[in-house]
Every structure is written in C-alpha cells, then in structure tokens.
N, C-alpha and C positions, 0 to 999 in steps of 0.2 A: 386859386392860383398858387399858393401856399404850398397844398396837398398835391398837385400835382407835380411840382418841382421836388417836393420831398420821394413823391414816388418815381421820376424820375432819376433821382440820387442814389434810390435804393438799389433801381434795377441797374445802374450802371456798376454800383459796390458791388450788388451778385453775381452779373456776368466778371467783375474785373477777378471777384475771388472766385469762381468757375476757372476762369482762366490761368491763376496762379496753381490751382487742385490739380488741373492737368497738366499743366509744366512739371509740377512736381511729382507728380504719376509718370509723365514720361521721360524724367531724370533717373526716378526711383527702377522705371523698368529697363532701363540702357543698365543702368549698375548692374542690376542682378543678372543682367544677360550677360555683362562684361566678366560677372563673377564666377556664372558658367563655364564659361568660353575660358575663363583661365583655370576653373576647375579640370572642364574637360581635359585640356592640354597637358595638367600635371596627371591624369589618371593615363592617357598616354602614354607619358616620356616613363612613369614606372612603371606600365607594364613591358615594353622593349628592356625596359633595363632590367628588369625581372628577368627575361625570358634571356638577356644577353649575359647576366652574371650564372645563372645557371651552367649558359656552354662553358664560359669562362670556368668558374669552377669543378664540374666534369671532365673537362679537357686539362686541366691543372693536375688536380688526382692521378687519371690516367697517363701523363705524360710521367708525373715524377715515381710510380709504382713502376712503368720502365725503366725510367734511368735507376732504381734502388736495382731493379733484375740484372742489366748491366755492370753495376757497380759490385754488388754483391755475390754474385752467381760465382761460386766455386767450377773453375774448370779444370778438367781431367787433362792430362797432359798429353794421354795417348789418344786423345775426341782426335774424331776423325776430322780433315780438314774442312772438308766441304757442306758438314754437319755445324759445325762454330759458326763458318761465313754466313749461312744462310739465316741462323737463329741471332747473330750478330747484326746481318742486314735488315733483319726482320722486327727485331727489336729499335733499332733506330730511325725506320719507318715510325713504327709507333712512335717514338717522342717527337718526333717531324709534324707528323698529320696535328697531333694534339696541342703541340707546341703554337704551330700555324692558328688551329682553332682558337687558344686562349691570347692571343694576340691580340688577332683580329677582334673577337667579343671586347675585348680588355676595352682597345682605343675606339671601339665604335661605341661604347659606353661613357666614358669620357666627353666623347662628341657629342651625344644626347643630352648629356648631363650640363650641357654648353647653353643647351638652348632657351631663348629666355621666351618663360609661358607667362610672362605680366604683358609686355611688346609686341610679341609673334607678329615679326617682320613680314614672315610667310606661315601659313599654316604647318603643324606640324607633319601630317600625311606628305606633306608633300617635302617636308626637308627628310622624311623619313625617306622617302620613295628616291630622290635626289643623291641625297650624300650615303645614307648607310643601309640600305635593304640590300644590295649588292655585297657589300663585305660580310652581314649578317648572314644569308644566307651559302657566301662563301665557308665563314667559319664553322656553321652547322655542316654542309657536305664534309668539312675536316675532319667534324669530330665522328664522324658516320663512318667513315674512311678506317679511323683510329678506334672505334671501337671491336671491328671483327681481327683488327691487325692485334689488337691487344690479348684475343685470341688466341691466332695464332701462335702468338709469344707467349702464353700459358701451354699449349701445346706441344713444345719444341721444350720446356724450362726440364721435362723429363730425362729424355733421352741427352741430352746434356748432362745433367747434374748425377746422374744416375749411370753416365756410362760404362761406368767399370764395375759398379755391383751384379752381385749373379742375376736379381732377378731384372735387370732395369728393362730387358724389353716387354715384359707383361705391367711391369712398372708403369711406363712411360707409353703402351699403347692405351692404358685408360684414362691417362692423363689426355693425351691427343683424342680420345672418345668423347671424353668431357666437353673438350674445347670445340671441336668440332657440330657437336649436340649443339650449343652455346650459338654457334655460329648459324646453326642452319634457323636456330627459333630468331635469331635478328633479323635475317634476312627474308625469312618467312611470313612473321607475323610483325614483331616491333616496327621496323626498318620501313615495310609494305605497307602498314596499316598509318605511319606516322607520316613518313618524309615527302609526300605530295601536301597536305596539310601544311604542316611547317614550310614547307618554298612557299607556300600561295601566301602572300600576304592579305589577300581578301576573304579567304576561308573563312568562313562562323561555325561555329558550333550551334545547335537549334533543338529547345526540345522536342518532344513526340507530339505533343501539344498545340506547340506552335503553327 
C-alpha cells in the first residue's frame, strides 16, 4: 500500500516536472523567436537605410559640385546669350533633380529610423511598402535624372569658360566628347543593367548555385 502511493507520488512529480520542462522549452522558444523577429527587423530597417543614405549622399555630392560650377565658373562677357541660358538652365536642372533626390532619401530615412523593431505594430515590409517605397523609389528616378544632367553640365563647362581663348572650340568639343561618352555608357549599360532592379522591391539577387 505504502509503495504504491510512493510510486504514485513519483509519477505524478515526473509528469508535473515534464510539465514545467515544457513550459519552460516553450517560453525559451517564443524568446528566441521574438529575438529573431526583432533581429530580423533591425537587419531590415539598415539595409533601406543603407541603401537610402547612399542616394542621399550621391545626390548631396552632385548637387553641391553644381552649384560650386554655378558659383565659380568665370563668365566671358562677350558668351553668346543663348549659350549662358542654356548651360545656366542646365546646371540648375542638375541641383533640382539631385537636390529633390537628397531630400526625399534624407526624410524617408528619418521615417525608418522611427520605426520601432522591439513593438512592430505592423510588420516592417509592409510599413515599408506603405509609407516609403514610393518616395524611395521617387528619389532614386532623381538621382538617375541628375546624373546624365550632371553630364551635360561638364560638357557645356567648355565652351563657356573657354570662349574667348583661340583654341576653345577644339577645347571644348572634347570636353562635350567626354561627356557625352560618359552619357551614352549610363544609359547603356549602368542605367539599363541597374534601374529595373532597384524600382523592383522584390528583386533578389541568386547565385549560379542556387
């Protein structure tokens, strides 16, 4: 009578501590999922911020290496008119487009930088998809915009600076050779090979492997 109460005792303390083993297995595995899930979250929000400080910063560069061209650029007094206007309008194109770029990256970076990956009210794909893929991929067409325009305004900085010297049109037709070279390989290959990519937000990269 004795032994069997004892071994009833016992088996009741093993199922009870079986029972505690698996509470505590299935606490221990909520944790580390929840520690994922916020891992995940933060290799997210830095890679957008990665990729948004980039345009940010390119678009900064090339915006202010314009306005230096503008501010600096020695003009001839006897430059033809129509020749200024357009190397003038051309040039503040470029700080325009790149300016817009670096904006947009700036505060859409700020906003990611907002979101809280302990909480995530909502997943973050989808506050991505929501609030800021739209203006992300607005400021990327900017800066795509602003870089052949930046171009441009290397190719135009000749015949400008250069108009009153004897030789400025041999000068200044390989300066616009330059630029234009410059232009055709963006549009060609950079430009071609990238900017479908970068809009898709679901694009991957895959090895040969894979």
């Amino acid at each position: 009578m004795f032994a069997g109460t004892l071994n009833a005792g016992r088996e009741m303390a093993e199922v009870a501590w079986q029972n505690k083993c698996r509470q505590e297995d299935l606490a221990q595995r909520e944790l580390e999922n929840e520690r994922r899930a916020i891992d995940d979250a933060r290799r997210s929000v830095d890679e957008k911020a990665q990729q948004l400080k980039a345009i940010s910063h390119q678009s900064a560069l090339i915006a202010g290496f314009s306005m230096v061209v503008l501010v600096e650029v020695q003009i001839p007094e006897d430059i033809d008119g129509l020749l200024i206007s357009f190397f003038v309008w051309t040039a503040a194109m470029c700080v325009a487009f790149n300016l817009i770029a670096m904006l947009n990256a700036t505060l859409t970076l700020v906003a990611i930088l907002r979101y809280n990956v302990v909480k995530r009210e909502v997943p973050f794909r989808e506050f991505w998809v929501k609030y800021c893929e739209s203006d992300f991929i607005f400021a990327l067409k900017m800066f795509s915009y602003g870089v052949p325009t930046f171009m441009f305004v290397l190719g135009q900085i000749g015949w400008v600076i250069l108009w009153s010297h004897e030789a400025w049109l041999y000068a200044s037709t390989l300066m616009s050779i330059i630029a234009f070279c410059i232009v055709c390989f963006w549009f060609t290959h950079t430009n071609r090979k990238w900017s479908d990519f970068l809009f898709d937000s679901d694009a991957k990269l895959f090895n040969h492997g894979d």
